[in-house]
C-alpha positions as CSV (number, residue, x, y, z in Angstrom):
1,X,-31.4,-28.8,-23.1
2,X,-32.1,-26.1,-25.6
3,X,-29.1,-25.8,-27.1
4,X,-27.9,-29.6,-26.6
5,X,-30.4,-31.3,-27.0
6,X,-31.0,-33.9,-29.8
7,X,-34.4,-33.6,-30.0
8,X,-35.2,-30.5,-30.0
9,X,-38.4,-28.7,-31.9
10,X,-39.8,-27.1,-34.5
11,X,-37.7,-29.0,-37.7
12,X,-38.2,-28.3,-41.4
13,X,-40.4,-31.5,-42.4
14,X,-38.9,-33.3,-45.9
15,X,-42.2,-34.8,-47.7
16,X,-39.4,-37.1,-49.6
17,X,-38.5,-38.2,-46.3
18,X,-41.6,-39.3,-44.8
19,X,-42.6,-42.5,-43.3
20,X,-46.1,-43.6,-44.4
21,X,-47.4,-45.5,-40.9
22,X,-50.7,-47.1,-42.0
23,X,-51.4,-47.7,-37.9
24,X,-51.9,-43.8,-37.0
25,X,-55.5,-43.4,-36.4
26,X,-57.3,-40.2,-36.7
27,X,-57.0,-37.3,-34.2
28,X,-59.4,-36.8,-31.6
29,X,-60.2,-33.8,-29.2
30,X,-63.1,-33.5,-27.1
31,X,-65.8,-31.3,-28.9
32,X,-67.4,-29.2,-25.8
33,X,-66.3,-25.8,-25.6
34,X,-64.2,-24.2,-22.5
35,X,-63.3,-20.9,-21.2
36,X,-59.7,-19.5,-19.8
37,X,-57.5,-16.5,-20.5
38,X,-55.4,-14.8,-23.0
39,X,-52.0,-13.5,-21.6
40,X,-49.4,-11.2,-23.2
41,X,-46.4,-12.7,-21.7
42,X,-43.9,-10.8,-23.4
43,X,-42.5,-13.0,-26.0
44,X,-45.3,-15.2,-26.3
45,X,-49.3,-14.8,-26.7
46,X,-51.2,-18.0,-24.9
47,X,-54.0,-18.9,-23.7
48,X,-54.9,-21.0,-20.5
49,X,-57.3,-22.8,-19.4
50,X,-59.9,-21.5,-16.7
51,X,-57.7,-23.2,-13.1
52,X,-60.5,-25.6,-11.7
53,X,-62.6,-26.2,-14.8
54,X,-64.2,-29.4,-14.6
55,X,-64.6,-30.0,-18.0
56,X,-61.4,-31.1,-19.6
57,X,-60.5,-31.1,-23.2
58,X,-58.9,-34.4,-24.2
59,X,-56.6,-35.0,-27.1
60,X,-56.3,-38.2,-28.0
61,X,-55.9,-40.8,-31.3
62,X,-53.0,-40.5,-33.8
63,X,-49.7,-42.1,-32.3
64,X,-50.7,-41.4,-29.3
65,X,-51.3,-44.1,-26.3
66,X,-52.7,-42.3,-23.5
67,X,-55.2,-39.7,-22.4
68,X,-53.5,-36.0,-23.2
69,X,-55.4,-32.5,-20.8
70,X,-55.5,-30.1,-22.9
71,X,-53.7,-27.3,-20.8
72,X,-52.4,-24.2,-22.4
73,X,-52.2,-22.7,-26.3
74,X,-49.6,-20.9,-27.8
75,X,-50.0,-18.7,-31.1
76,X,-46.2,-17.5,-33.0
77,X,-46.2,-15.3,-36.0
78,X,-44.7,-12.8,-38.1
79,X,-44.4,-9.2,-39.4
80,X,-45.5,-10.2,-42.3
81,X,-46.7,-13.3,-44.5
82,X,-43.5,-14.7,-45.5
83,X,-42.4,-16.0,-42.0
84,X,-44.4,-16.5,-38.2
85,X,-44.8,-20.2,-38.4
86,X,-42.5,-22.5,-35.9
87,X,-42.4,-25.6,-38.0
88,X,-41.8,-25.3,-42.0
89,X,-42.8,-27.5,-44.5
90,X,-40.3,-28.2,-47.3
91,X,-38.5,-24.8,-46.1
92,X,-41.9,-22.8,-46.7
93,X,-43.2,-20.9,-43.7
94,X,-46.6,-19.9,-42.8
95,X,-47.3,-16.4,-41.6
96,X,-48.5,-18.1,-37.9
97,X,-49.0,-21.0,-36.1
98,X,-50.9,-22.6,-33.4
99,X,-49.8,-24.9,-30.9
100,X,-52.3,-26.8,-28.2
101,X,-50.0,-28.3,-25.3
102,X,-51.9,-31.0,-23.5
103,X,-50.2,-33.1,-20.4
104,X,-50.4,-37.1,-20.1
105,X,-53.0,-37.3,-17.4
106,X,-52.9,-40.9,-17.4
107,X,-49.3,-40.9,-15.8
108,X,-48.7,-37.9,-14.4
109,X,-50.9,-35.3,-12.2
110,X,-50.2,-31.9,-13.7
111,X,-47.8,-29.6,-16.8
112,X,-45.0,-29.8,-14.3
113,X,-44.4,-32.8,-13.5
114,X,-45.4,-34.6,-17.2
115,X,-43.2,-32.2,-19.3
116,X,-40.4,-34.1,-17.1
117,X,-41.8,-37.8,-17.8
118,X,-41.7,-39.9,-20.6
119,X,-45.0,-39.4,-23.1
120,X,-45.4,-36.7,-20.9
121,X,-46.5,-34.1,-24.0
122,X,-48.3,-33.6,-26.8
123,X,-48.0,-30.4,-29.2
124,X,-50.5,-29.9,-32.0
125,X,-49.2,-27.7,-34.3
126,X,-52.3,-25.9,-36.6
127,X,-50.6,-23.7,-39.3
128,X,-52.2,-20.4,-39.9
129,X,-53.2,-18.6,-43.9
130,X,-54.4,-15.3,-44.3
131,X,-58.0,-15.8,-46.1
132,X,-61.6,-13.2,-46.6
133,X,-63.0,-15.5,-43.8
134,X,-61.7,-16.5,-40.7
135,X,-61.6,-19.5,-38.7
136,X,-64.6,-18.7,-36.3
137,X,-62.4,-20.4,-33.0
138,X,-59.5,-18.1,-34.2
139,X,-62.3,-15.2,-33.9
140,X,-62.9,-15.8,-30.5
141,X,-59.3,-15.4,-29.9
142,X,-58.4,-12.7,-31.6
143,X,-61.3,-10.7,-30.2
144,X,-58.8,-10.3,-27.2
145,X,-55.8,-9.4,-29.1
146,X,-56.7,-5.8,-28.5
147,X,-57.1,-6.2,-24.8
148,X,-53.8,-7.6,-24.3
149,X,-51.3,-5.4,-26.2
150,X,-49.2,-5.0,-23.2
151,X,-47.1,-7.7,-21.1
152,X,-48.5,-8.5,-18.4
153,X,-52.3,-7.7,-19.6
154,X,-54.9,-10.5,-19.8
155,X,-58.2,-11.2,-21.1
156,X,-61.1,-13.4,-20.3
157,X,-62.3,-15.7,-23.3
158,X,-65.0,-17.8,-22.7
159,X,-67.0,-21.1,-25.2
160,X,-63.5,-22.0,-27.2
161,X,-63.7,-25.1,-29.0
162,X,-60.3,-26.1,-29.5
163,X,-62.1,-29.3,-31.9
164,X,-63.2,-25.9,-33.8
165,X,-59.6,-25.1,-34.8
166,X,-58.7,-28.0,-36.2
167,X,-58.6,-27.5,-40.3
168,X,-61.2,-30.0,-42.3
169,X,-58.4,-32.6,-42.9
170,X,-57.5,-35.8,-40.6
171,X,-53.7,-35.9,-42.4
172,X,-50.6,-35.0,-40.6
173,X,-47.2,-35.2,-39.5
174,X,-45.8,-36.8,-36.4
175,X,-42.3,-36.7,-34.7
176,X,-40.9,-36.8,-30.9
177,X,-39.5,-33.7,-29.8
178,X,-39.7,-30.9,-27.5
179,X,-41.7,-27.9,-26.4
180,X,-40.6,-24.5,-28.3
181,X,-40.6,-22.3,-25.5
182,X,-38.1,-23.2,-22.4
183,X,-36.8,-25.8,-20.9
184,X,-37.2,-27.1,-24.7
185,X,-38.3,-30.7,-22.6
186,X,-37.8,-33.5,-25.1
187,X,-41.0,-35.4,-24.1
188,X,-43.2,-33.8,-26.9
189,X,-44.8,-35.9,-29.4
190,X,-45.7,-33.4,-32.1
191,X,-48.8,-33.6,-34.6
192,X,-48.4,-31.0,-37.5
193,X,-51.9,-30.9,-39.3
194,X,-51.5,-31.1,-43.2
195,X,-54.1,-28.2,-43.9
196,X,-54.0,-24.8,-42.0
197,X,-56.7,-22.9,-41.2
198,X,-57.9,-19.3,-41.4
199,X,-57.5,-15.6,-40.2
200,X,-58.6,-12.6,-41.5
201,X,-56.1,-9.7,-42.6
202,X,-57.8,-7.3,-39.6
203,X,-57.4,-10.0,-37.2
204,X,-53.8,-10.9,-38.2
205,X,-53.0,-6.6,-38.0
206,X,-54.0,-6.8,-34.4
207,X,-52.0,-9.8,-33.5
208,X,-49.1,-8.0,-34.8
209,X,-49.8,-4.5,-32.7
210,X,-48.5,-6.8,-29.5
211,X,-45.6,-5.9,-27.7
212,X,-42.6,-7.2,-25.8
213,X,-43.3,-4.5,-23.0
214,X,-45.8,-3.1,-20.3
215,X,-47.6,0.0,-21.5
216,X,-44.4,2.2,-19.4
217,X,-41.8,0.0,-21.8
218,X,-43.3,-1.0,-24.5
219,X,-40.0,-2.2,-26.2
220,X,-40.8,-4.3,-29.8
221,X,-42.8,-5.6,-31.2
222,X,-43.6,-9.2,-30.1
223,X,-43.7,-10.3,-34.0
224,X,-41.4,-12.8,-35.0
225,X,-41.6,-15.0,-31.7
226,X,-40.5,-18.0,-33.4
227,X,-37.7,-20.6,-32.8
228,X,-35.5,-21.6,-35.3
229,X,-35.9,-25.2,-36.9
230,X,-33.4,-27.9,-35.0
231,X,-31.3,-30.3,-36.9
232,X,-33.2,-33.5,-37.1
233,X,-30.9,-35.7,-35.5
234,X,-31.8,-39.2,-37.4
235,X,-35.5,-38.9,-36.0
236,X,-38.0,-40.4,-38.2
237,X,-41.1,-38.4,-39.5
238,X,-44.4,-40.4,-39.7
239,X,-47.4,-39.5,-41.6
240,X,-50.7,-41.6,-42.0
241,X,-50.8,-40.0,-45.4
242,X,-50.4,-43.4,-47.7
243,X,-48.8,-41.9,-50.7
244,X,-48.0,-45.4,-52.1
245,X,-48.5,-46.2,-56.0
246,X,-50.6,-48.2,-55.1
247,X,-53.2,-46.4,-54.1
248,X,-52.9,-43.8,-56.2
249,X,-54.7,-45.2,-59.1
250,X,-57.6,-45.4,-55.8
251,X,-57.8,-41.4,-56.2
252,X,-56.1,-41.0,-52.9
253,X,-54.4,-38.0,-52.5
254,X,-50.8,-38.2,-54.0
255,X,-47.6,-37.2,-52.3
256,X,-47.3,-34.1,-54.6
257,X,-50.7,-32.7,-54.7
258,X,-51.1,-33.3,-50.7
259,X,-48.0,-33.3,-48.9
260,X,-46.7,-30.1,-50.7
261,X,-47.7,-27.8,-47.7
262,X,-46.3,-24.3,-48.7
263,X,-47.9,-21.4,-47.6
264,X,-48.8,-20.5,-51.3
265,X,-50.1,-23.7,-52.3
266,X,-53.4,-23.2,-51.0
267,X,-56.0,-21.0,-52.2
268,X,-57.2,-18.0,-49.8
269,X,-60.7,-18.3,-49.5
């Protein structure tokens, strides 16, 4: 599936190309906060929910139809700020990127058996800025960056609000596709948030000590753990931006001024 698949993810999203779908609603996740674990799984950092929580995180809203678990969280990046993000924005990259997974726990029981399913995923792809303050959320991840230089090594994290991540926008980007990491299942439906969010310089220097190795081995770095953009394949982009004419002269945002997402565009803070 990863290499022939048709719909395969991250892609390079074309603001000339976008469909404006005036039916998207807003996103939605549940606002409590959970606990789980960081893991250093050699060519990925993710976080996992705490097994047997009773206190799911839903996502919900936006194209989707069902009820989506949030489940696990994966975080690509670069060696430096010119590349790290999955998904690109008119060709521009971001120097990382954050991706909730969440499984359809209206149809299907668990990850396994709903990445195999139709609707079975969501992905919600949160790009990542350098900025003088951080995203608190991204704090309380990267405090555990240091504990889990290593494969194999994991770390406890506990009162995440993944709600907490989300940038102060409710534009984005929607497409079907798959998950980046394999099988590359094409039962995604992806949400790229139109804003990102914020780490600090200190915070994005120890995400980029990680290795590939144990602490015998270390091998590389883990930097530079994205996928390549897919081909497109005919699939159609939506966005509930409405970049219209006529509701420009509203004071809406216009297609320029919002749906230019390169990384340099917006301001560090």
């Amino acid at each position: 599936m990863c290499e022939r698949g048709r719909r395969q993810s991250p892609i390079n999203i074309e603001p000339d190309k976008l469909v404006y779908d005036p039916h998207l609603r807003h996103i939605h996740i549940d606002k409590h906060k959970i606990s789980g674990t960081i893991h250093n799984a050699g060519q990925s950092v993710l976080f996992k929910v705490e097994k047997g929580t009773k206190h799911h995180v839903n996502i919900t809203g936006g194209p989707l139809v069902y009820k989506y678990r949030f489940e696990e969280l994966y975080i690509h990046f670069g060696v430096n700020n010119d590349m790290g993000s999955e998904h690109q924005i008119n060709g521009a990259t971001f120097p990382a990127e954050i991706q909730l997974y969440g499984f359809n726990a209206d149809l299907y029981r668990n990850m396994s058996e709903a990445r195999l399913g139709s609707n079975g995923i969501v992905g919600l792809s949160i790009m990542i800025q350098e900025g003088d303050e951080g995203n608190a959320d991204v704090g309380i991840l990267a405090s555990g960056f240091q504990k889990v230089v290593f494969r194999g090594q994991k770390w406890a994290i506990r009162h995440l609000s993944l709600a907490g991540l989300l940038p102060s926008t409710h534009h984005y980007m929607t497409y079907d596709g798959s998950t980046t990491h394999p099988g590359c299942w094409e039962t995604t439906t992806w949400l790229i948030m139109n804003k990102p969010i914020y780490i600090t310089r200190q915070q994005l220097y120890a995400l980029r000590l990680l290795m590939q190795g144990d602490q015998k081995s270390p091998k590389a770095k883990m930097a530079n753990n994205y996928r390549p953009v897919k081909p497109l394949h005919h699939r159609t982009v939506r966005t509930n931006i409405d970049f219209t004419n006529a509701h420009r002269s509203k004071g809406c945002p216009t297609m320029h001024r919002e749906m230019f997402y390169a990384a340099r565009q917006w301001p560090k803070l």
